[in-house]
LUMZALO-951801 format. One record per atom (N, C-alpha, C, CB): atom name; x, y, z; residue in three letters. Coordinates in nm, 3 decimals. Each point is the difference from the previous one (the first is absolute). Glycine has a CB too. Layout:
N
CA,X,Y,Z,ALA
...
! end
This chain:
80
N,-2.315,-4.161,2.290,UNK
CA,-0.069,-0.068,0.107,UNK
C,-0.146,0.042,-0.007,UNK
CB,0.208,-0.009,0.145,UNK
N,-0.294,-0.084,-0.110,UNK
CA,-0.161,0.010,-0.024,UNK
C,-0.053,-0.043,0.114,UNK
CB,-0.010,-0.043,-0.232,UNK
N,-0.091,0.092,0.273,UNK
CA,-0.084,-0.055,0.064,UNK
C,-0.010,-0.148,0.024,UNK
CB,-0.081,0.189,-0.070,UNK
N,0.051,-0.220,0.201,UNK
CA,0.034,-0.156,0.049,UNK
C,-0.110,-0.112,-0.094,UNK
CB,0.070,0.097,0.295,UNK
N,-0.055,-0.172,-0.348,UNK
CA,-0.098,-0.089,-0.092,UNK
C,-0.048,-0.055,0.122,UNK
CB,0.112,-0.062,-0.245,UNK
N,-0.142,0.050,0.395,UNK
CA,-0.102,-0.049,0.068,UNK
C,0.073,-0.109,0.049,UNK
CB,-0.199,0.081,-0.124,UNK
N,0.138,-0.201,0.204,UNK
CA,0.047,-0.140,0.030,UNK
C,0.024,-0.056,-0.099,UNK
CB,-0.101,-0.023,0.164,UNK
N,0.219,-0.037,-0.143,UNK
CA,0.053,-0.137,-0.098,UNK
C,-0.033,-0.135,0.107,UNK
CB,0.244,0.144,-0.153,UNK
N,-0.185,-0.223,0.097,UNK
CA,0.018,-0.140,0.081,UNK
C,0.054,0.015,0.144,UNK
CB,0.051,-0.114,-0.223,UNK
N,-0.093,0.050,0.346,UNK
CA,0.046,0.078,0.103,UNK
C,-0.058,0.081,0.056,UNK
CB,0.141,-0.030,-0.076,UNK
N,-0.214,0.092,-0.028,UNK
CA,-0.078,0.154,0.109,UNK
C,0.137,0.123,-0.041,UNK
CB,-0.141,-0.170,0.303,UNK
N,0.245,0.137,-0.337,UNK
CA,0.131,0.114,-0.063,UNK
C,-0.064,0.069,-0.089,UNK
CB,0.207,-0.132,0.007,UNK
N,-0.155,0.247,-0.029,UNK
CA,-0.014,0.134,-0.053,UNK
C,0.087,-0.014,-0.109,UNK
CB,-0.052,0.133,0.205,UNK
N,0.042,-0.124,-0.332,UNK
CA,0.070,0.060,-0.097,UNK
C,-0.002,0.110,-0.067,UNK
CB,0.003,-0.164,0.004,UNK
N,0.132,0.226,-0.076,UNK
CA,-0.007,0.117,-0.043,UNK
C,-0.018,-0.002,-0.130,UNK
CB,0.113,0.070,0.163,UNK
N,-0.109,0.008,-0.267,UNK
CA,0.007,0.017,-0.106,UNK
C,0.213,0.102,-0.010,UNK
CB,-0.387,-0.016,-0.029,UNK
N,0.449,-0.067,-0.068,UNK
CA,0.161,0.076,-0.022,UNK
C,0.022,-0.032,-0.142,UNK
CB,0.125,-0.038,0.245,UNK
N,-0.022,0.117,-0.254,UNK
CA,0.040,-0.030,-0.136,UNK
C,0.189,0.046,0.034,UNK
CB,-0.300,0.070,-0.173,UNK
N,0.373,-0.130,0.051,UNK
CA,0.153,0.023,0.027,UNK
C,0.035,0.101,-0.129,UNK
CB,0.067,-0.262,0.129,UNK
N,0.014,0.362,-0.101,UNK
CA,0.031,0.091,-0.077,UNK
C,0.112,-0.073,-0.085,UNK
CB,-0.077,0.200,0.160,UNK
N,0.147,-0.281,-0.129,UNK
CA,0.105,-0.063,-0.092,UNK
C,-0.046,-0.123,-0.109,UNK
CB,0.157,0.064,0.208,UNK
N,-0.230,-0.165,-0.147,UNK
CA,-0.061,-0.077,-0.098,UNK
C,-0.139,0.055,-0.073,UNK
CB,0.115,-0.182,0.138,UNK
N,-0.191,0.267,-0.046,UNK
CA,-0.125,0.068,-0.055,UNK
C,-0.130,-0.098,0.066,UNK
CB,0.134,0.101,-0.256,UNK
N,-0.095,-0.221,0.262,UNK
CA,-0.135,-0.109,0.089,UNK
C,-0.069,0.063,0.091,UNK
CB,0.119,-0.196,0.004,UNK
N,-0.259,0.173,-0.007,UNK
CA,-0.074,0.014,0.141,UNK
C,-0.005,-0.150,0.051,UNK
CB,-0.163,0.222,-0.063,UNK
N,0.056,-0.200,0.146,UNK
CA,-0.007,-0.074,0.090,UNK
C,-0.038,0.034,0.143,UNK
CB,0.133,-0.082,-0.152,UNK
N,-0.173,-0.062,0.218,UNK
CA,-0.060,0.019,0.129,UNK
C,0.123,-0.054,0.121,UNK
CB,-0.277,-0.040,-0.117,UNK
N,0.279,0.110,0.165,UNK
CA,0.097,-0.001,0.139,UNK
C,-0.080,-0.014,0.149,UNK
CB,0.167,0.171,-0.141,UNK
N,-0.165,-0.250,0.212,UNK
CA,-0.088,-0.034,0.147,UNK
C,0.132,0.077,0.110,UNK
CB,-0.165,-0.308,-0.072,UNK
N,0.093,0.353,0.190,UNK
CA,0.040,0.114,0.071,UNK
C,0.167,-0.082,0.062,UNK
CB,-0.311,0.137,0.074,UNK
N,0.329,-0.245,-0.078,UNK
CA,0.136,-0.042,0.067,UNK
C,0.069,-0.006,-0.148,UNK
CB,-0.068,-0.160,0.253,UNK
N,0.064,0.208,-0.326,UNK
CA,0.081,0.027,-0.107,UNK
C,0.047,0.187,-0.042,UNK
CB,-0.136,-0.263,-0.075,UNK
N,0.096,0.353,0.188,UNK
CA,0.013,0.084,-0.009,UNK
C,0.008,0.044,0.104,UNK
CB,-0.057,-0.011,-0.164,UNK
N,0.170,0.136,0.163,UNK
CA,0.061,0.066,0.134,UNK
C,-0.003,0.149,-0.041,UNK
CB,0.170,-0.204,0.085,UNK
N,-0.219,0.243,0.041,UNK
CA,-0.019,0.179,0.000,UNK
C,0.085,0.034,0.079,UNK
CB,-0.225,0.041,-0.029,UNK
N,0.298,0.067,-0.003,UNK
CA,0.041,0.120,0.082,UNK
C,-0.036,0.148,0.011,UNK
CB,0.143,-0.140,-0.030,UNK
N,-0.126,0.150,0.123,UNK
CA,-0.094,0.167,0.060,UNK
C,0.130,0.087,0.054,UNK
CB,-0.274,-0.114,0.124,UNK
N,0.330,0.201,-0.186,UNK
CA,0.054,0.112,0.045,UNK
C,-0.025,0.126,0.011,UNK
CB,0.095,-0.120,-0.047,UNK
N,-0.023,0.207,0.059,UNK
CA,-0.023,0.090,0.104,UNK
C,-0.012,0.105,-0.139,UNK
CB,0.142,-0.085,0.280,UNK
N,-0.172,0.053,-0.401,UNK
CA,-0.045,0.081,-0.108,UNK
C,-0.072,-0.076,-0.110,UNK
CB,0.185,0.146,0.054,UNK
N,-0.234,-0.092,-0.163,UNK
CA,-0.029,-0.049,-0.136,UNK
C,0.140,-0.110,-0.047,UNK
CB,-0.157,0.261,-0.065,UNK
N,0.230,-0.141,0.037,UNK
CA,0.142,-0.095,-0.058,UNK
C,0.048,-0.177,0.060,UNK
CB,0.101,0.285,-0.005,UNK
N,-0.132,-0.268,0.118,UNK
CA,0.019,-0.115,0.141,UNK
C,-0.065,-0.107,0.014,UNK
CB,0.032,0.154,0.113,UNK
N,-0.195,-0.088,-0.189,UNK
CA,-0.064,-0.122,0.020,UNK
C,-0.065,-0.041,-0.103,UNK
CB,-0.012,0.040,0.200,UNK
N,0.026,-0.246,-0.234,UNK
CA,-0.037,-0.051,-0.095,UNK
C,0.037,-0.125,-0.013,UNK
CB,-0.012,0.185,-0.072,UNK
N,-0.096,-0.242,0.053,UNK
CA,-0.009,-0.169,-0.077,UNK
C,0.131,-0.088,-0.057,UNK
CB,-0.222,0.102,-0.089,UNK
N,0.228,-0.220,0.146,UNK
CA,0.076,-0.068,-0.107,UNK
C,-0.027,-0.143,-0.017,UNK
CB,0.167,0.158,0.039,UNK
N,-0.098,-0.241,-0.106,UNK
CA,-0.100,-0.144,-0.056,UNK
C,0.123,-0.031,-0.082,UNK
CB,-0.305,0.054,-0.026,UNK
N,0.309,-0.214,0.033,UNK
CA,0.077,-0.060,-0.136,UNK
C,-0.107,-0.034,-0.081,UNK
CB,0.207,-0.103,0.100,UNK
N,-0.164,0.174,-0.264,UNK
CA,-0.119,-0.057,-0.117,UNK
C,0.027,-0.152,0.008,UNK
CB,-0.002,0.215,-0.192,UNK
N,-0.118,-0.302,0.186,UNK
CA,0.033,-0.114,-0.010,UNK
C,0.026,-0.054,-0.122,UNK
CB,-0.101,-0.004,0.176,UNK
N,0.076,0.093,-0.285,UNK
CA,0.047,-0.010,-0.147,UNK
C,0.117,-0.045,-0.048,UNK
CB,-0.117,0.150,-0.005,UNK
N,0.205,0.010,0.027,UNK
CA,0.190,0.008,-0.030,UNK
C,0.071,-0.030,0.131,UNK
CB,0.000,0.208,-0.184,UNK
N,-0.099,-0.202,0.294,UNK
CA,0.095,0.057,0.119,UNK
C,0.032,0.064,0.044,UNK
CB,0.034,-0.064,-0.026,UNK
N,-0.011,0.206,-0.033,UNK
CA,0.012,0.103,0.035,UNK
C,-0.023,0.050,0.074,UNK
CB,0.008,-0.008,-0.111,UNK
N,0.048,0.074,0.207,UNK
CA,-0.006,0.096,0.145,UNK
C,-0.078,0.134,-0.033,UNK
CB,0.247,-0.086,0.094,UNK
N,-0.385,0.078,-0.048,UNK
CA,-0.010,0.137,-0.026,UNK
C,-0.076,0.025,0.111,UNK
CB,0.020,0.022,-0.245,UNK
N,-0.016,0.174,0.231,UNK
CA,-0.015,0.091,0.072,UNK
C,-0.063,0.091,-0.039,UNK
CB,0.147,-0.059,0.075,UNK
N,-0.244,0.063,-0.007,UNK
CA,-0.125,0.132,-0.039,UNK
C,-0.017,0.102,0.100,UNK
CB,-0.146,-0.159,-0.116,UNK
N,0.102,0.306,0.069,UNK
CA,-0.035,0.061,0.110,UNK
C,-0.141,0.000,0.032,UNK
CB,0.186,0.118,-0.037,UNK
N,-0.245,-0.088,0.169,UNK
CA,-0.110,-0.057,0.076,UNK
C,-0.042,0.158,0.036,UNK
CB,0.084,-0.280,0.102,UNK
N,-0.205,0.328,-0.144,UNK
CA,-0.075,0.116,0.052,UNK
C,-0.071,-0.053,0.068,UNK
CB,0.005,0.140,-0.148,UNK
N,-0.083,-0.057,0.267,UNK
CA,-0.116,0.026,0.077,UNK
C,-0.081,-0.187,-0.016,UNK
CB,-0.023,0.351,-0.069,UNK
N,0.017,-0.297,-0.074,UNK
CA,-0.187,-0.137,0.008,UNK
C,0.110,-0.123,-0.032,UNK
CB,-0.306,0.141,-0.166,UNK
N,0.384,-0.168,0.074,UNK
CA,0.113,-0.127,0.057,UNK
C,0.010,-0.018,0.092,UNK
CB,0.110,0.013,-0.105,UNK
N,-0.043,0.024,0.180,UNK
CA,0.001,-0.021,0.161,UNK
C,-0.126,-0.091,0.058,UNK
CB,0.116,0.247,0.018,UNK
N,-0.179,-0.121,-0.026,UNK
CA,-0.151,-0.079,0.056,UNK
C,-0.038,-0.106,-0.017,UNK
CB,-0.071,0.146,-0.018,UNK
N,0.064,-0.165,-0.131,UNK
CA,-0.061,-0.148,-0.041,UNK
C,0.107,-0.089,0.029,UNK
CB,-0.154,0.067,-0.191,UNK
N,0.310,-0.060,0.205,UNK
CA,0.054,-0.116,0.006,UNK
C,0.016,-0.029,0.142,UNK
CB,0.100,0.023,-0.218,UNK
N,-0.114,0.080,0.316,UNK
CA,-0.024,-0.010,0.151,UNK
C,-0.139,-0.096,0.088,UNK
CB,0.121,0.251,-0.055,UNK
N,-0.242,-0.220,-0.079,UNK
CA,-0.098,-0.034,0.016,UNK
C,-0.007,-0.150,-0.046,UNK
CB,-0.067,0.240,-0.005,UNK
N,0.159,-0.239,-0.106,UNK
CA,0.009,-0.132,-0.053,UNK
C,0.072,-0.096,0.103,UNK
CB,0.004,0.102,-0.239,UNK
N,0.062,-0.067,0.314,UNK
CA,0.105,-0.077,0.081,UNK
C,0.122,-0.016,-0.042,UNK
CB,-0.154,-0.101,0.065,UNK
N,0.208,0.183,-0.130,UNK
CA,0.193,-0.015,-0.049,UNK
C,0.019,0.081,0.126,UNK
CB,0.067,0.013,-0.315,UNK
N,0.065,-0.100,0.297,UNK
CA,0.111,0.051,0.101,UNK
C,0.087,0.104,0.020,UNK
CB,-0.015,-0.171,-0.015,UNK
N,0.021,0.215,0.112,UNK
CA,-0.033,0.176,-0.019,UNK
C,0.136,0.048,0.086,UNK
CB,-0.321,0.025,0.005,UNK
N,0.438,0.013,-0.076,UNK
CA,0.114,0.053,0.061,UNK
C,0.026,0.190,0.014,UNK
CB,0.089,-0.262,-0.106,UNK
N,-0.096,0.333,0.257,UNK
CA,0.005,0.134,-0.001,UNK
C,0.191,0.033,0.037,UNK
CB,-0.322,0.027,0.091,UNK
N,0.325,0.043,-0.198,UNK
CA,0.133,0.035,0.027,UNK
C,-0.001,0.169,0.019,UNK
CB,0.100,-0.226,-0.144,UNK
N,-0.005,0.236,0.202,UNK
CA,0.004,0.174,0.023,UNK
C,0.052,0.041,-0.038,UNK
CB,-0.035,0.028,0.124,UNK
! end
Protein backbone atom coordinates (compact mmCIF):
# COMPACT_ATOMS: atom_id res chain seq x y z
CA UNK A 1 0.00 0.00 0.00
CA UNK A 2 1.31 3.57 -1.06
CA UNK A 3 0.51 6.71 -0.56
CA UNK A 4 -2.92 8.05 -1.91
CA UNK A 5 -2.28 9.05 -5.86
CA UNK A 6 -4.53 12.27 -5.04
CA UNK A 7 -8.14 12.88 -6.80
CA UNK A 8 -9.35 10.67 -9.44
CA UNK A 9 -12.62 11.27 -11.28
CA UNK A 10 -15.15 12.32 -8.70
CA UNK A 11 -12.83 14.10 -6.44
CA UNK A 12 -12.15 9.94 -4.99
CA UNK A 13 -8.96 9.08 -3.59
CA UNK A 14 -7.00 6.26 -4.91
CA UNK A 15 -4.49 4.00 -3.54
CA UNK A 16 -1.62 2.48 -4.91
CA UNK A 17 -1.93 -2.09 -4.12
CA UNK A 18 -0.59 -4.82 -5.41
CA UNK A 19 -1.81 -8.81 -4.91
CA UNK A 20 0.60 -11.24 -3.46
CA UNK A 21 -0.95 -14.18 -5.46
CA UNK A 22 -1.13 -12.85 -9.02
CA UNK A 23 1.79 -10.21 -8.29
CA UNK A 24 -0.41 -7.11 -10.27
CA UNK A 25 -0.45 -3.65 -9.00
CA UNK A 26 -2.72 -1.38 -9.43
CA UNK A 27 -4.98 1.43 -8.34
CA UNK A 28 -7.84 0.76 -5.92
CA UNK A 29 -10.40 3.99 -5.00
CA UNK A 30 -11.31 4.12 -1.17
CA UNK A 31 -14.90 2.06 -1.58
CA UNK A 32 -12.88 -0.74 -2.75
CA UNK A 33 -11.11 -1.08 0.45
CA UNK A 34 -11.95 -1.96 4.04
CA UNK A 35 -9.93 -1.39 7.25
CA UNK A 36 -9.96 -2.91 10.44
CA UNK A 37 -8.55 -1.58 13.72
CA UNK A 38 -7.98 -3.90 16.61
CA UNK A 39 -7.02 -3.92 19.76
CA UNK A 40 -3.25 -4.92 18.54
CA UNK A 41 -0.73 -5.04 15.55
CA UNK A 42 -1.82 -8.69 14.77
CA UNK A 43 -5.78 -7.32 14.63
CA UNK A 44 -5.33 -4.71 12.56
CA UNK A 45 -5.30 -4.57 8.68
CA UNK A 46 -6.45 -3.92 5.16
CA UNK A 47 -8.32 -5.96 2.81
CA UNK A 48 -9.48 -5.61 -0.99
CA UNK A 49 -10.47 -8.05 -3.83
CA UNK A 50 -7.45 -7.96 -6.53
CA UNK A 51 -9.37 -7.04 -9.41
CA UNK A 52 -6.89 -9.15 -11.43
CA UNK A 53 -7.35 -13.06 -10.06
CA UNK A 54 -9.81 -12.14 -7.49
CA UNK A 55 -8.28 -13.01 -4.85
CA UNK A 56 -9.15 -12.13 -1.26
CA UNK A 57 -6.50 -10.49 0.26
CA UNK A 58 -5.31 -9.35 3.52
CA UNK A 59 -2.66 -7.11 4.66
CA UNK A 60 -1.42 -5.91 7.85
CA UNK A 61 -1.93 -2.07 8.50
CA UNK A 62 0.76 -0.13 10.80
CA UNK A 63 0.42 3.32 12.33
CA UNK A 64 0.85 5.43 8.80
CA UNK A 65 -1.66 2.78 6.84
CA UNK A 66 -4.17 3.51 8.97
CA UNK A 67 -3.77 7.06 8.61
CA UNK A 68 -3.68 7.43 5.05
CA UNK A 69 -6.53 5.05 4.43
CA UNK A 70 -8.64 6.87 7.26
CA UNK A 71 -7.61 10.04 5.63
CA UNK A 72 -8.35 8.63 2.37
CA UNK A 73 -11.93 7.74 3.34
CA UNK A 74 -12.07 3.72 3.50
CA UNK A 75 -14.25 2.23 5.63
CA UNK A 76 -13.11 1.73 8.84
CA UNK A 77 -14.23 -1.38 11.07
CA UNK A 78 -12.95 -1.34 15.16
CA UNK A 79 -13.13 -4.62 16.60
CA UNK A 80 -11.97 -5.47 20.11
Amino acid sequence: MSRPSGAGAGGQVSFKASCPDCRAGFELDAGALRLVIGGSRRTTFYSFTCPGCGAAVRKPAGERIVELLTGGGVSTLRSV
